[in-house]
C-alpha positions as CSV (number, residue, x, y, z in Angstrom):
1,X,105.0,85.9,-149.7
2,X,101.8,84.8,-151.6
3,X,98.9,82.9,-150.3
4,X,98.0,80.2,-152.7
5,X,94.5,80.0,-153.6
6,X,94.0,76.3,-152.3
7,X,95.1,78.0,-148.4
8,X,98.9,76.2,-148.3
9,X,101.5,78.1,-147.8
10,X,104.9,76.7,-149.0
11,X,106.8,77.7,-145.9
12,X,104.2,76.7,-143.3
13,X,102.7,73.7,-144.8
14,X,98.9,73.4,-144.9
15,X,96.8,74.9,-142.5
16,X,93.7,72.9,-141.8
17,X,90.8,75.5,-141.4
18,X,87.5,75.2,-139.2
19,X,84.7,73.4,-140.9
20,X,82.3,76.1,-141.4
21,X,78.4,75.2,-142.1
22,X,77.0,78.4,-144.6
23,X,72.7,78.7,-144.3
24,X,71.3,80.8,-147.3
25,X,67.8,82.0,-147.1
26,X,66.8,84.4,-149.7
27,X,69.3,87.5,-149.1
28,X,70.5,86.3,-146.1
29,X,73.2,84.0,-145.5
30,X,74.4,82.9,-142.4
31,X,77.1,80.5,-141.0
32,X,78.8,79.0,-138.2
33,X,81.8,77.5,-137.5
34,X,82.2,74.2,-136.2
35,X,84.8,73.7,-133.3
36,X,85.8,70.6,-132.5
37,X,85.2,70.9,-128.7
38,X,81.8,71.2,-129.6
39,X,81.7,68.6,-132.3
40,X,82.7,66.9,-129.4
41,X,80.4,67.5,-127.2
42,X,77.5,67.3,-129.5
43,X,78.1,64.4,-130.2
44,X,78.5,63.2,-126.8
45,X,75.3,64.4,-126.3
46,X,73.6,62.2,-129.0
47,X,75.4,59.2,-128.0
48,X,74.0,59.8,-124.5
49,X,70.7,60.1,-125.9
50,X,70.9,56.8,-128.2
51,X,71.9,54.8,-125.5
52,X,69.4,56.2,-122.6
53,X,66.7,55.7,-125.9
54,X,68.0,52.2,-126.1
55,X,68.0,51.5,-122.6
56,X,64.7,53.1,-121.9
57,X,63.3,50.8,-125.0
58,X,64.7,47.9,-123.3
59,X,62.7,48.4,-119.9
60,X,59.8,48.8,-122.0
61,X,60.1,45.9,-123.7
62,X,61.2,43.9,-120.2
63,X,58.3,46.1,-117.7
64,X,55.8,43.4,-118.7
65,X,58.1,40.2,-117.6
66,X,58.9,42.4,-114.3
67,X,55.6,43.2,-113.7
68,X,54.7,39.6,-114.3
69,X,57.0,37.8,-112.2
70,X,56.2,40.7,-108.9
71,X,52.3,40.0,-109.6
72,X,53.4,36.0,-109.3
73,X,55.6,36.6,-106.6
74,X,52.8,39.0,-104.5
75,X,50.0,35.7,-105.8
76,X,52.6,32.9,-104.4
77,X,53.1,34.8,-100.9
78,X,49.0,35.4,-100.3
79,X,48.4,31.9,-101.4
80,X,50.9,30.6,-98.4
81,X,49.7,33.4,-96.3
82,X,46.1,32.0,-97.1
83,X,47.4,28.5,-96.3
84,X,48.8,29.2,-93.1
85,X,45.9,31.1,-92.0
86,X,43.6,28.6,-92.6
87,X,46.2,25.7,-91.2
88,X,46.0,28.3,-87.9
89,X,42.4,28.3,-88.2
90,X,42.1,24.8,-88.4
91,X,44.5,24.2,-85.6
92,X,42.1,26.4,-82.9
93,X,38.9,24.7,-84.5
94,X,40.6,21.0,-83.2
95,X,41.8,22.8,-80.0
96,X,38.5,24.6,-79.0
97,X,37.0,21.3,-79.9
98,X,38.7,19.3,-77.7
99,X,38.9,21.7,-75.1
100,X,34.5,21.1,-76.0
101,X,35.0,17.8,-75.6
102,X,37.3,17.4,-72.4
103,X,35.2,19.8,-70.5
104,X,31.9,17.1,-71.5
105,X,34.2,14.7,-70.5
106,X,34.3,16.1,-67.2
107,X,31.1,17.3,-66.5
108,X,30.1,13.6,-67.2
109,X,32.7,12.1,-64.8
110,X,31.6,15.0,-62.3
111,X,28.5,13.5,-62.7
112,X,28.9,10.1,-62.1
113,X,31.3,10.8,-59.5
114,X,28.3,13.1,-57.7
115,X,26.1,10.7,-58.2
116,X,28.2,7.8,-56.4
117,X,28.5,10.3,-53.6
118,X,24.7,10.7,-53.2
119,X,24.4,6.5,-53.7
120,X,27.3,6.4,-50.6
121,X,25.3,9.0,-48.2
122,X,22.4,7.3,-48.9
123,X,23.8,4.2,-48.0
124,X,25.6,5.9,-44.8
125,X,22.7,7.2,-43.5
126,X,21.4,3.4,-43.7
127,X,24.5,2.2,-42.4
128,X,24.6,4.4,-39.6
129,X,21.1,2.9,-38.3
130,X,22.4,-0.3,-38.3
131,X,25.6,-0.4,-37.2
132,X,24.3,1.8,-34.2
133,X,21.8,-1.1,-33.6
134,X,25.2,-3.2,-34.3
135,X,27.5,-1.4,-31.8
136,X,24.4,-2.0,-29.1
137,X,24.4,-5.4,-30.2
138,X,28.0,-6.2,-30.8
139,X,29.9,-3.5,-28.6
140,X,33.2,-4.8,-28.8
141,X,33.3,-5.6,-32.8
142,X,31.1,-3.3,-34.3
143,X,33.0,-1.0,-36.5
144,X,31.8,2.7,-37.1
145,X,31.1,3.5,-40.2
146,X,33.9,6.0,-41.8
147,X,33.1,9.4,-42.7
148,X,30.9,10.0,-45.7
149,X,33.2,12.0,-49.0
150,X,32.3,15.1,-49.8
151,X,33.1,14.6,-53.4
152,X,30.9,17.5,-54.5
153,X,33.2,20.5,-52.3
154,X,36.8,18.5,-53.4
155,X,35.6,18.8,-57.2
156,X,34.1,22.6,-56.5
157,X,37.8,23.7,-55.7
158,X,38.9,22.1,-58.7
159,X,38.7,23.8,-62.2
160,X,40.9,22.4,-64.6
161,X,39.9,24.6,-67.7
162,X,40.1,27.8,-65.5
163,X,43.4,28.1,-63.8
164,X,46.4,25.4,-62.9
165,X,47.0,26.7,-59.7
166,X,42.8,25.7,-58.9
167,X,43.9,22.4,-60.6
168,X,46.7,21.8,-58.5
169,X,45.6,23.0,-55.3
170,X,42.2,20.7,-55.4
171,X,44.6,17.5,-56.9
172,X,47.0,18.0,-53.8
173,X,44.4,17.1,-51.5
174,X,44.5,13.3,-52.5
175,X,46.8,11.2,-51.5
176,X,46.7,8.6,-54.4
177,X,47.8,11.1,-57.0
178,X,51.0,10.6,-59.0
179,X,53.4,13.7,-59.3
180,X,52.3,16.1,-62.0
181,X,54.5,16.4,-65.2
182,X,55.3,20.0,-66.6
183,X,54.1,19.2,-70.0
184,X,50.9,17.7,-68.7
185,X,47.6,19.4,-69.7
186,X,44.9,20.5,-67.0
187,X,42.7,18.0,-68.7
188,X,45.4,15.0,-67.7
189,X,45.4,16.6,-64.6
190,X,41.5,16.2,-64.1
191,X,42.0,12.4,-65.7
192,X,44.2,11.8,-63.0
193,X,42.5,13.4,-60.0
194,X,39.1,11.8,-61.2
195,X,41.1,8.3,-60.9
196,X,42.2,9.3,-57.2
197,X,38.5,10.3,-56.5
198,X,36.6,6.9,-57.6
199,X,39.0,4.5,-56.3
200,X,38.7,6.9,-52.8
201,X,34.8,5.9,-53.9
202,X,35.5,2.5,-54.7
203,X,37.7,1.7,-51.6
204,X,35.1,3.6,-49.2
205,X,32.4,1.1,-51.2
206,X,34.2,-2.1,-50.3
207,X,34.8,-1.2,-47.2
208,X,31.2,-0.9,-46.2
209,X,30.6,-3.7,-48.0
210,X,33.3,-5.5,-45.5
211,X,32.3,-4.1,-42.6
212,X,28.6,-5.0,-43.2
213,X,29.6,-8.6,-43.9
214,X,31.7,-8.8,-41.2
215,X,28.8,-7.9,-39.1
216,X,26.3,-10.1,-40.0
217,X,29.4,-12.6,-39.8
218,X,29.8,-11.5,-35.7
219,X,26.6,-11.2,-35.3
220,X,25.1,-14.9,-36.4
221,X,28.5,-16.4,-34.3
222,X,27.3,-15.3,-31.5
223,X,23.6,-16.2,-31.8
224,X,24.9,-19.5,-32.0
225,X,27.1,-20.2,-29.5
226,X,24.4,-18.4,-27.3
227,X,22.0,-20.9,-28.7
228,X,24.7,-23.5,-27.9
229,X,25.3,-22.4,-24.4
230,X,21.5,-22.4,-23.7
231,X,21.0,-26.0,-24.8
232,X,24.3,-27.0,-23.6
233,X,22.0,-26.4,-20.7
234,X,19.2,-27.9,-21.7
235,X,17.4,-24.5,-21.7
236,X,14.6,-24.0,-24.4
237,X,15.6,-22.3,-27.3
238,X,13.2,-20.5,-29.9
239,X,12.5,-24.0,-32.2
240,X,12.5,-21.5,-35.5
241,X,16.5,-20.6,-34.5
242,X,18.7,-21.9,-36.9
243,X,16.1,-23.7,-39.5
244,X,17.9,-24.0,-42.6
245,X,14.9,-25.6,-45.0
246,X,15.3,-23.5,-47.9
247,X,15.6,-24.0,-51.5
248,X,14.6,-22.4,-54.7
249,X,16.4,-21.9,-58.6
250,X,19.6,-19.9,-58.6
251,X,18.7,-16.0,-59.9
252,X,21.9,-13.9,-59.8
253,X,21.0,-10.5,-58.7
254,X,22.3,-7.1,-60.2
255,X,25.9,-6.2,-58.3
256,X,23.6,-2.7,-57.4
257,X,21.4,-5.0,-55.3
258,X,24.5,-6.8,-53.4
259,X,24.6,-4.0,-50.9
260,X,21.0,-4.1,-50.0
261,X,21.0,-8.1,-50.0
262,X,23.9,-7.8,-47.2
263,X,22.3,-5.0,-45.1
264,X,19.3,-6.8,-45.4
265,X,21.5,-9.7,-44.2
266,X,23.0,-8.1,-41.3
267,X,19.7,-7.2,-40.2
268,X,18.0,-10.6,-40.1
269,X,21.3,-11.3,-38.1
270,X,20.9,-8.7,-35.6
271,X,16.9,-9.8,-35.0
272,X,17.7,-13.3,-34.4
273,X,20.9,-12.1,-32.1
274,X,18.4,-9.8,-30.4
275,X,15.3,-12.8,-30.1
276,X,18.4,-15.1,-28.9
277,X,19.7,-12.1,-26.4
278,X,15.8,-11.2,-24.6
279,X,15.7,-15.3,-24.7
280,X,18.9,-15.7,-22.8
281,X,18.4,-12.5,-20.3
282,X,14.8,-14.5,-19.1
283,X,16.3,-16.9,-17.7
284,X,18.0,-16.8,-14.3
285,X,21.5,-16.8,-15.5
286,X,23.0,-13.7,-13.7
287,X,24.5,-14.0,-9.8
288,X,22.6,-12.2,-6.7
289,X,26.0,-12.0,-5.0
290,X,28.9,-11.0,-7.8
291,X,32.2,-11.5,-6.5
292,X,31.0,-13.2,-2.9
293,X,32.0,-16.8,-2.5
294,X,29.6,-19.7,-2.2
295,X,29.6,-21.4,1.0
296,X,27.0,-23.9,0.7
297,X,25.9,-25.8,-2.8
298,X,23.0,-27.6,-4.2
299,X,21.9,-31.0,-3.1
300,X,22.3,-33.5,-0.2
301,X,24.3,-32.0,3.0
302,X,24.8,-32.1,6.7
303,X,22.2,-29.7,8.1
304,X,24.1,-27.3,10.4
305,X,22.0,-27.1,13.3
306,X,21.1,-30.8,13.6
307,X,23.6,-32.1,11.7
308,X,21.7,-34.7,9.8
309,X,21.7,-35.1,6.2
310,X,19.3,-33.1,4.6
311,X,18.5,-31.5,0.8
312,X,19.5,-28.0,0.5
313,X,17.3,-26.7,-1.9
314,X,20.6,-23.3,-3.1
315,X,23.1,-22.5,-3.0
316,X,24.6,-19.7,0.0
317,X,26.7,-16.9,-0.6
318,X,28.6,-15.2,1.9
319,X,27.8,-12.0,2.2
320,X,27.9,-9.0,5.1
321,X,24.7,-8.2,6.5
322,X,23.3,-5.1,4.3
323,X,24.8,-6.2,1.4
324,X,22.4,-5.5,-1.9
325,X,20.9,-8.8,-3.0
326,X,19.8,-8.4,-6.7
327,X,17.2,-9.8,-9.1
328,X,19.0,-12.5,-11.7
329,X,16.7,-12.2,-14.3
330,X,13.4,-9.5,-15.2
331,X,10.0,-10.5,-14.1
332,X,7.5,-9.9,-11.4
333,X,7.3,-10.3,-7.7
334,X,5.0,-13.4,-6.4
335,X,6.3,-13.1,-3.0
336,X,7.9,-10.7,-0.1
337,X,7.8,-11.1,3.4
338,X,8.0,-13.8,5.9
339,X,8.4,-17.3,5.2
340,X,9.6,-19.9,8.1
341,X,13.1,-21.0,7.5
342,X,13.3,-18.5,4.6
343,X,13.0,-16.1,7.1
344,X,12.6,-12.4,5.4
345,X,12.3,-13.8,1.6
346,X,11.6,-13.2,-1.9
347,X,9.9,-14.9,-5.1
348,X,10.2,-13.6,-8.4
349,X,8.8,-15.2,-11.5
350,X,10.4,-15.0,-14.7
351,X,8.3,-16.8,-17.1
352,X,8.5,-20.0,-18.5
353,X,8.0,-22.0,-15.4
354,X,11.0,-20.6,-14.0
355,X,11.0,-18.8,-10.8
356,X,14.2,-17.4,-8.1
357,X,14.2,-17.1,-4.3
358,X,16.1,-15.0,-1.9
359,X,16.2,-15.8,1.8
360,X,17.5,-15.1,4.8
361,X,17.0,-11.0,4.2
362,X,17.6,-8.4,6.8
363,X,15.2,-6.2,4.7
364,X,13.2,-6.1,1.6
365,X,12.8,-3.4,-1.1
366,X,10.2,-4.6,-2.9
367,X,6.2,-6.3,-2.7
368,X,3.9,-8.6,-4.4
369,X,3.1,-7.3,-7.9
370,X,6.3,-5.1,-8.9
371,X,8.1,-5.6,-12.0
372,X,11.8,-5.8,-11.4
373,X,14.5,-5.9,-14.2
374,X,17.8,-7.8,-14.7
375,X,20.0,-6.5,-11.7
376,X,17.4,-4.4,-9.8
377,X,18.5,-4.5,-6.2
378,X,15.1,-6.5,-4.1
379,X,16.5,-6.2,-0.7
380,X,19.1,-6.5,1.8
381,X,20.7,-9.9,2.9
382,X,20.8,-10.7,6.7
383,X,20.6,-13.6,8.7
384,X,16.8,-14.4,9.2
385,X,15.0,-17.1,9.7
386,X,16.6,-20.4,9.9
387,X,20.4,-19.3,9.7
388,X,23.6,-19.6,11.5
389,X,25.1,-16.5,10.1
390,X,25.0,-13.4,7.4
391,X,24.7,-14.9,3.7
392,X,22.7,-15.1,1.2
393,X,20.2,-18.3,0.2
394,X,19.6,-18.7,-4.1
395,X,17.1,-21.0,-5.2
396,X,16.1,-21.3,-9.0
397,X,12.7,-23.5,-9.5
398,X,11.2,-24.7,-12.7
399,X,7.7,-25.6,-12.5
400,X,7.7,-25.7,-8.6
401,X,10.8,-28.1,-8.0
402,X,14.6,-26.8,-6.6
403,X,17.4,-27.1,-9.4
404,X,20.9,-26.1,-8.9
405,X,21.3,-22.7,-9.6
406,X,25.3,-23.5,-9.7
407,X,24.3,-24.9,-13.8
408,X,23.0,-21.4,-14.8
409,X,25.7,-19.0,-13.3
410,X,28.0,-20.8,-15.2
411,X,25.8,-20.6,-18.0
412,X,25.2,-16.6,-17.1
413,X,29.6,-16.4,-16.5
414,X,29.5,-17.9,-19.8
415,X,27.0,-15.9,-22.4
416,X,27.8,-12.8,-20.1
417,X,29.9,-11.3,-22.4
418,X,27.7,-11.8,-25.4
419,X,24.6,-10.0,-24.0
């Protein structure tokens, strides 16, 4: 069988032969065969390198846009960063101040309200003067004055910027105070406990302000109807005593000075009560003989050992021989001992033309010259001198000549209670 020259064989068919590549340099020639596996695979091979060459030319040319839109990104997020750092900062700068501003607040309200506090312990300690001189005066309606606040140690417990529990420990100890809220701020807290504290202030203000009024009120009642009493009497009373001729143009005074005008008030009250009071207690309004029964009064009677009609110049208590016979009035001893039908007696003059015997003593305690006082005991009744039994003879003279003494007990049973 021959092998054509163009590599077909008639039998076989055609026979496809390797592609071979032939290199010639000079006297040497070389060449390789191409398979198709590795056709194949070289080609593979540059395929994968065109596209990674593409692919890497397309980040190239799309880096920049990337780039760009991460740097915008990274600008856009430390812009709002920036924004809310300042809208933070901005926040504590109101915060801090206000919290400036409330604690001003309250060191301003602290002050006022320490202030008021030294303005009401001032006044106490004027107050307590007075009404002392009014509960010696006035003993069964003078009020005592209520117990001075110790603002300054209730607001020293309290510290509303420093802790709750300090805020809520110094607000429970008023009264007046509404029920916290849980949302409430320890600066609403000091609003509220400052309101508790000055109308405490305010209510302890008025009611000194009352109580002084009411005073001077008491006090000028019952210098008149002592005044009345005594000149329902007919008793002198000091002519400058109730004088009303004043005038002058209407000035309002400063509501600061109210409280001085008033205590001012109450004392002018309490010196004519007082001038009214010494007044009264000179005269011989009080009884030698409390609680003893009169047997005999002032005037025209059957005399009891001759039985004619005579003037008995007192009135005669009964009274057990022994019995303290006391002075009705102060003033000074003009007579003791021995005087006929007065038998053992006393004279006392009291000023004002007005003088008071006591007869018919079994002894006497006291002699010419002593000063006695309102109730001082001068002796002991008896039955001396002209007498048919143990008592006790009362005169009261004005300017030498016997009144009845019957008109000033009652006067004395009368005003007794308001000296």
């Amino acid at each position: 069988m021959s092998v054509r020259a163009s590599g077909q064989f008639p039998v076989f068919g055609r026979r496809k032969e390797p592609h071979t590549i032939i290199i010639a340099r000079g006297d040497q020639i070389r060449h390789f065969t191409i398979r198709p596996w590795l056709a194949a695979l070289v080609g593979s091979a540059l395929f994968a390198i065109a596209i990674g060459y593409l692919l890497a030319t397309t980040y190239l040319v799309m880096r920049d846009d990337l780039i760009g839109a991460s740097l915008a990104r990274q600008a856009r997020m430390q812009q709002a960063y920036e924004d809310r750092i300042s809208a933070l900062r901005a926040q504590v700068d109101r915060i801090t101040s206000r919290q400036l501003l409330d604690q001003q607040l309250m060191e301003d309200k602290v002050s006022e309200l320490l202030q008021r506090q030294t303005q009401l312990t001032a006044r106490h300690g004027r107050l307590g003067q007075v009404l002392d001189r009014a509960a010696a005066q006035l003993p069964d309606s003078a009020p005592r004055p209520a117990d001075k606040p110790d603002i300054k140690a209730e607001l020293d417990a309290y510290a509303p910027l420093r802790t709750a529990d300090a805020a809520t420990a110094a607000f429970s100890l008023w009264d007046t105070r509404n029920d916290l809220a849980a949302d409430e701020s320890a600066a609403d807290q000091a609003d509220k406990l400052f309101v508790a504290i000055n109308q405490s202030l305010r209510s302890i203000e008025q009611e000194q302000m009352e109580r002084v009024t009411t005073l001077a009120a008491n006090a000028y009642e019952t210098a008149d109807q002592i005044a009345s009493a005594l000149q329902a009497a007919g008793l002198k009373v000091d002519s400058e005593y109730g004088k009303q001729d004043v005038g002058g143009p209407l000035i309002p005074i400063d509501s600061s000075a109210i409280f001085d005008a008033k205590v001012k008030e109450l004392d002018e009250a309490l010196d004519q009560l007082e001038t009214l009071k010494k007044e009264a207690r000179r005269y011989p309004i009080a009884n030698p003989a409390p609680g003893q029964p009169i047997t005999s009064g002032f005037g025209i009677r059957k005399d009891p050992l001759l039985g004619t009609l005579a003037l008995h110049s007192g009135i005669d208590f009964r009274y057990a021989i022994g019995s303290p016979a006391h002075a009705t009035a102060p003033g000074v001893v003009t007579a003791a001992g021995w005087n006929g039908g007065y038998g053992r007696m006393v004279e006392i003059d009291h000023g004002n033309g007005f003088a008071t015997r006591y007869g018919h003593l079994s002894r006497i305690d006291v002699k010419v010259g002593d000063r006695v006082q309102l109730g001082s005991v001068i002796g002991e009744t008896g039955s001396s001198g002209r007498s048919t039994g143990p008592h006790l003879h009362y005169e009261v003279r004005h300017n030498g000549d016997a009144i009845d003494p019957l008109g000033f007990l009652k006067l004395g049973m009368k005003v007794s209670k308001l000296l």
